[in-house]
MITINU-130702 format. One record per residue (C-alpha): x, y, z; residue in one letter; residue number from 1. Coordinates in nm, 2 decimals, decimal comma, m for minus. Layout:
<rozas>
+--------+--------+--------+------+------+
!     xx !     yy !     zz ! resn ! resi !
+--------+--------+--------+------+------+
!      X !      Y !      Z !    a !  NUM !
...
+--------+--------+--------+------+------+
</rozas>
This chain:
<rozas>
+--------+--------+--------+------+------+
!     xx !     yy !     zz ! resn ! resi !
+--------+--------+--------+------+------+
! m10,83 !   1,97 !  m0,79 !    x !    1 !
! m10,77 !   1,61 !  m0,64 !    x !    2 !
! m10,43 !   1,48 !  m0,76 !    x !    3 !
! m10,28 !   1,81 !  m0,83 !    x !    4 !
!  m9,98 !   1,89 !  m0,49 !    x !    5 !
!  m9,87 !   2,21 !  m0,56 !    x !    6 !
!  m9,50 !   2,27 !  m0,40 !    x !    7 !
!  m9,39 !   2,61 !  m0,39 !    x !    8 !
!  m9,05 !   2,69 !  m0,58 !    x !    9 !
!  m8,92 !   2,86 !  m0,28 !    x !   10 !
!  m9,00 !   2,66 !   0,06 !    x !   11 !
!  m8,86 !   2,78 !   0,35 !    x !   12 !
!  m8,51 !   2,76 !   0,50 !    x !   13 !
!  m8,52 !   2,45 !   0,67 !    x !   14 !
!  m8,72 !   2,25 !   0,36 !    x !   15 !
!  m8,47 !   2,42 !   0,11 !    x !   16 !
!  m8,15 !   2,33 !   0,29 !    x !   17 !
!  m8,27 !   1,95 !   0,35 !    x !   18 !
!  m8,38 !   1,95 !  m0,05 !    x !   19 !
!  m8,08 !   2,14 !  m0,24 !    x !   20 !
!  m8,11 !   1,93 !  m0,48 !    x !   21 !
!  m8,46 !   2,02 !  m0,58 !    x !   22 !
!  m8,56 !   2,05 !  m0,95 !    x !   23 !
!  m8,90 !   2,20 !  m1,02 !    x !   24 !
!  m9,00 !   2,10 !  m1,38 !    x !   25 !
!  m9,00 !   2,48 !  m1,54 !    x !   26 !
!  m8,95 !   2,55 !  m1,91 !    x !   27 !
!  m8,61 !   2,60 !  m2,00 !    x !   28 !
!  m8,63 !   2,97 !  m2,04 !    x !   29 !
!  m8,72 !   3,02 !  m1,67 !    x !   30 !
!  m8,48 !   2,75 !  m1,49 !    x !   31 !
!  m8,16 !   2,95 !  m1,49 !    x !   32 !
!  m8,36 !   3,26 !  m1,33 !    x !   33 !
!  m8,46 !   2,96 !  m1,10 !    x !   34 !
!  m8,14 !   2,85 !  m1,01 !    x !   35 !
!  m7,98 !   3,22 !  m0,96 !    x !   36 !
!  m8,28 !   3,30 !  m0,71 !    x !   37 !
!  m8,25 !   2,98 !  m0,50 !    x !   38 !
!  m7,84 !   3,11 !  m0,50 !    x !   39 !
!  m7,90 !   3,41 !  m0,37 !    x !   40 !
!  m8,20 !   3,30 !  m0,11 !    x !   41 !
!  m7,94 !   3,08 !   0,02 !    x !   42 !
!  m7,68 !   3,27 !   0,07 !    x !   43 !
!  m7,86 !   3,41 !   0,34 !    x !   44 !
!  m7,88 !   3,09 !   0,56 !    x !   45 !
!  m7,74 !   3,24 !   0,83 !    x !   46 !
!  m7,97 !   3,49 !   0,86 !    x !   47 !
!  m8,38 !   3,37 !   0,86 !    x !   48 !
!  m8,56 !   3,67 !   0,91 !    x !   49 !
!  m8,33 !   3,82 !   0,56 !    x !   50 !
!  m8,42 !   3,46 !   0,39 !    x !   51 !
!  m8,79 !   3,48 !   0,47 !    x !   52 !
!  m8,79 !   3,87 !   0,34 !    x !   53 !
!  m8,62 !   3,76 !   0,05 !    x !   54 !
!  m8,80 !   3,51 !  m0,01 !    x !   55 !
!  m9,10 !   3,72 !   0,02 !    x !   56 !
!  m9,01 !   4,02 !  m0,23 !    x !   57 !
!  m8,88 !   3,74 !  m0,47 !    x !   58 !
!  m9,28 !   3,54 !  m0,42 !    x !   59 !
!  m9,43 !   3,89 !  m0,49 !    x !   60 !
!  m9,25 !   3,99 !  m0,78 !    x !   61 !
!  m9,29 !   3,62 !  m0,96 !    x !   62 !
!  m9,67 !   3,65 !  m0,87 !    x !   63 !
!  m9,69 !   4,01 !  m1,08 !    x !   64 !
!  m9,50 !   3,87 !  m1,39 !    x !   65 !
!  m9,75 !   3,55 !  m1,39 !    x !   66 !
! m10,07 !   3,83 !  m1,32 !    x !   67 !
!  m9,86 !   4,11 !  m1,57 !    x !   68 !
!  m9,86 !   3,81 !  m1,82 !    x !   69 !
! m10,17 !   3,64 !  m1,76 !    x !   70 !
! m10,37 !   4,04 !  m1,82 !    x !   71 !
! m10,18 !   4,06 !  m2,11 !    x !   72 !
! m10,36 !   3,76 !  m2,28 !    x !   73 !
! m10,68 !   3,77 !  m2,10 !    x !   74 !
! m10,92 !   4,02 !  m2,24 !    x !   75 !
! m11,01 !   4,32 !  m2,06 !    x !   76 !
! m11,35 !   4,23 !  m2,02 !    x !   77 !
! m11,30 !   3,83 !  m1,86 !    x !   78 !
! m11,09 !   4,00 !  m1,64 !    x !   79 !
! m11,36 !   4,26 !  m1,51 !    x !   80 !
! m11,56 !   3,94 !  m1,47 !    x !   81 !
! m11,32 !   3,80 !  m1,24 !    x !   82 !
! m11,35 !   4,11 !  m1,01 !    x !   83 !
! m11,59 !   4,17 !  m0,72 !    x !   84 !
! m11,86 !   4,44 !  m0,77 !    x !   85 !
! m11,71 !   4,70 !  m0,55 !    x !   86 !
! m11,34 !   4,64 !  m0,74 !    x !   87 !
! m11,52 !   4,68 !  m1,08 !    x !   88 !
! m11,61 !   5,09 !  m0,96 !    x !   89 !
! m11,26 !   5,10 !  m0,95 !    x !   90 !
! m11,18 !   4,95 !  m1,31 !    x !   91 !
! m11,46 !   5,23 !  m1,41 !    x !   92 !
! m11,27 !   5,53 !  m1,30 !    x !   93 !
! m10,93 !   5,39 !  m1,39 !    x !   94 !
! m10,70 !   5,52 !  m1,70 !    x !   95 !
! m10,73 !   5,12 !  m1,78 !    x !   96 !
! m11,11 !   5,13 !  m1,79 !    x !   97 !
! m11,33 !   4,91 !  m1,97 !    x !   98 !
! m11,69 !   4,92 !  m2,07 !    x !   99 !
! m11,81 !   4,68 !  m1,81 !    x !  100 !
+--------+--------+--------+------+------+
</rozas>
């Protein structure tokens, strides 16, 4: 993936103070949820361990709408695929199970 920098939307506090001004390119729909996240991550300047596990829970949660979103176009079995062996025992017994 030469040529591609990936920059987090969240950096930490030091990086996010220095570069308030920072604009990832998001579709429209998604920049005001953006800009009310970055808000509320900084208003906890004074406070870096709060920041950082804000800034976790808010990392997580953005990571399971893009995987929630992602399963939802990906068919079951390309996803099963994806999985390691002893993970796809797991898909077997699950109430989500597919014919692997």
């Amino acid at each position: 993936m030469e040529g591609i920098k990936l920059t987090p939307l969240f950096d930490g506090l030091q990086a996010m103070l220095k570069n308030e001004d920072y604009q990832p390119k998001l579709n429209k729909a998604f920049q005001q949820d953006y800009e009310h996240a970055k808000h509320f991550l900084l208003s906890y300047r004074g406070s870096v361990d709060t920041f950082n596990s804000y800034r976790r829970d808010i990392e997580r949660f953005l990571q399971y709408l893009v995987y929630d979103e992602f399963s939802r176009v990906e068919p079951q079995h390309r996803l099963a695929q994806l999985l390691p062996d002893n993970d796809k025992k797991f898909l077997e017994n699950s109430p989500l199970s597919y014919k692997l």
